[in-house]
C-alpha distance (Angstrom), angle and dihedral (degrees) to the residues before:
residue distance angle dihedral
X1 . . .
X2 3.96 . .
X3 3.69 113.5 .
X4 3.68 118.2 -146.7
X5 3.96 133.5 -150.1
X6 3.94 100.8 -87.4
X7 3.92 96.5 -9.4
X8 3.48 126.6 103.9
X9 3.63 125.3 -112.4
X10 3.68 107.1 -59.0
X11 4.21 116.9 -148.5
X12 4.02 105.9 -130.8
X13 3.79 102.4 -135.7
X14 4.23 94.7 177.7
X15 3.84 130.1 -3.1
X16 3.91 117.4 -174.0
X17 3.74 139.8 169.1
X18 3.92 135.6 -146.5
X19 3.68 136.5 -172.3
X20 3.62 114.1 -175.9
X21 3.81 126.3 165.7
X22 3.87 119.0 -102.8
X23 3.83 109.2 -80.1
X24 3.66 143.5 118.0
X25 3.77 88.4 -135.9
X26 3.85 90.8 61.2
X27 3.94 82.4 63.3
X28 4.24 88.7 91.0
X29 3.99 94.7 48.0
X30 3.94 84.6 45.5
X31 3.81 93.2 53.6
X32 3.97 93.8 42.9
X33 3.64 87.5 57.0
X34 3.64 96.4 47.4
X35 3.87 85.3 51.9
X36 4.03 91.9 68.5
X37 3.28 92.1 53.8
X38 4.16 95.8 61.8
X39 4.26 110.7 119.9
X40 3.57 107.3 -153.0
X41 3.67 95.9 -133.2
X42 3.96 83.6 64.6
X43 3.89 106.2 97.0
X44 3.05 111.3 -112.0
X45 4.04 101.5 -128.8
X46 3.89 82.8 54.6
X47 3.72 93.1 58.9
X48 3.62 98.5 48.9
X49 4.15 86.8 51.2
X50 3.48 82.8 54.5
X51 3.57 96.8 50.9
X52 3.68 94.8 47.4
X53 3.92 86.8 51.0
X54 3.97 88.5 51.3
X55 3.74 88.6 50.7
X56 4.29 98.1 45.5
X57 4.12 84.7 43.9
X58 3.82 92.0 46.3
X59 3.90 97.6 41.2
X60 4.19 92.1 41.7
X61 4.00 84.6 53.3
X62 3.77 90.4 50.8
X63 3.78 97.2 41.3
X64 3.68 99.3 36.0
X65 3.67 118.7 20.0
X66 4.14 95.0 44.7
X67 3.46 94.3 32.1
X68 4.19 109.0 155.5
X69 4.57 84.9 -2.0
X70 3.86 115.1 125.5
X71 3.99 115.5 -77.9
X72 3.72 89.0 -113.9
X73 3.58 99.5 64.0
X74 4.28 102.0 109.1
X75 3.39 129.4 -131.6
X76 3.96 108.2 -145.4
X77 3.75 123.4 -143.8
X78 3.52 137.9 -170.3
X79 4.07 139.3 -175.9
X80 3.34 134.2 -164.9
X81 3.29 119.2 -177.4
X82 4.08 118.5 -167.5
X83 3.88 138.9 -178.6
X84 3.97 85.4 -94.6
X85 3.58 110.3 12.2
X86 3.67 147.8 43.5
X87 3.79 119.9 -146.4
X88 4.03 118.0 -168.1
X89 3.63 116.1 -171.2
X90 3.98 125.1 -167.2
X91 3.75 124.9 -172.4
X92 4.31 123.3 -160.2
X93 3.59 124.8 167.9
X94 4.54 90.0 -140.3
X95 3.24 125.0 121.2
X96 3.39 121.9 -61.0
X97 4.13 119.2 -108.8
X98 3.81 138.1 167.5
X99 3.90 109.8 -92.7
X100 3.71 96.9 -157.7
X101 3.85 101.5 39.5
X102 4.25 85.9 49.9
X103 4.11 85.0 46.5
X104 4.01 86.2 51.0
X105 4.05 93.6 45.4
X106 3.88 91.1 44.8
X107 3.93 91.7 44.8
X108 3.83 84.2 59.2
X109 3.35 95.1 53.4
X110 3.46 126.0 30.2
X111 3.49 127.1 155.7
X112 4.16 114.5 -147.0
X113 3.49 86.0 -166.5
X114 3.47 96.0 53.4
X115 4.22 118.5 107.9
X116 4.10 90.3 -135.0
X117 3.96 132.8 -12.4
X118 3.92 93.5 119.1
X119 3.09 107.5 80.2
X120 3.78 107.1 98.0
X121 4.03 86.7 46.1
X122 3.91 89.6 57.3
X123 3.41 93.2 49.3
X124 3.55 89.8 53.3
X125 3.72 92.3 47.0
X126 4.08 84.6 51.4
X127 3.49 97.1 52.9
X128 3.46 135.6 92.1
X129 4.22 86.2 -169.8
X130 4.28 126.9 11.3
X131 3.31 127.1 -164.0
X132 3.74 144.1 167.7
X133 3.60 123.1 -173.9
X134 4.11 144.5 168.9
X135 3.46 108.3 -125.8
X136 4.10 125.3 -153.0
X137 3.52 88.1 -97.0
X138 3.89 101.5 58.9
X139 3.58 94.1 -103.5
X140 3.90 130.1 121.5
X141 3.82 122.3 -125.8
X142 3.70 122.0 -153.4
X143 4.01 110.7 -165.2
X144 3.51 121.9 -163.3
X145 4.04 122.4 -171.0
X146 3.77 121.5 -176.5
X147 3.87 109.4 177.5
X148 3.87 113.4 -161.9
X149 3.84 132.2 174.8
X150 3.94 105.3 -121.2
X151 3.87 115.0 -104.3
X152 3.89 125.7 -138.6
X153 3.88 113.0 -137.9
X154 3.55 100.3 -91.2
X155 4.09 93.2 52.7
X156 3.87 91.0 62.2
């Protein structure tokens, strides 16, 4: 069980890890292995929000926080997935920056012509909870929470 601030006790259905090297091309493997981790009772336009928030958190970590570092330098990942809740969790070793002020400046100025520069925002649109910290060991933590009501098989 994990018990979060102001939630009940949530039931952990699946937990898993992943290391992968920095690399847009480890984007596929990344998205395979969040596929095995999919609970049926999850609906299904949930997952997919939460696999397109996987993908802008893993991409922006790649593009952004190891920016010009060596190719070997891993990106860390973890999922939980509850009864009620899915929590993704990305680690970089960038710099540092404030999530919510960079939302705020990008909200401001968005481009819709632009190739990319949205990411962050849709993540925040996805999310039920967004969060980036500095952990003790120099690293950033992106944390991603989608809450969902489960689904019987006809509500999919």
């Amino acid at each position: 069980m994990i018990e979060l601030k102001g939630y009940e006790k949530l039931q952990v259905l699946k937990k898993a890890d992943l290391q992968i090297n920095t690399g847009l091309s480890a984007l596929d493997p990344v998205l395979s292995w969040f596929a095995q981790l999919y609970e049926p009772q999850i609906p299904t336009s949930v997952w997919i929000r939460c696999q397109l928030a996987l993908a802008e958190g893993f991409t922006n970590a790649v593009r952004h926080a190891h920016e010009g570092k060596r190719p070997d330098l891993p990106v860390d990942i973890e999922v939980v997935v509850c009864t009620e809740s899915v929590e993704i969790k990305i680690w970089d070793s960038g710099a540092a920056f404030d999530l919510e002020q960079k939302i705020k400046d990008m909200s401001e100025k968005i481009d819709p012509e632009a190739s990319g520069g949205r990411g962050l925002k849709l993540m925040k649109d996805i999310a039920d909870s967004l969060s980036y910290t500095r952990t003790a060991d120099s690293r950033n933590c992106l944390s991603i929470v989608k809450n969902y009501s489960p689904c019987i098989d006809d509500e999919r």
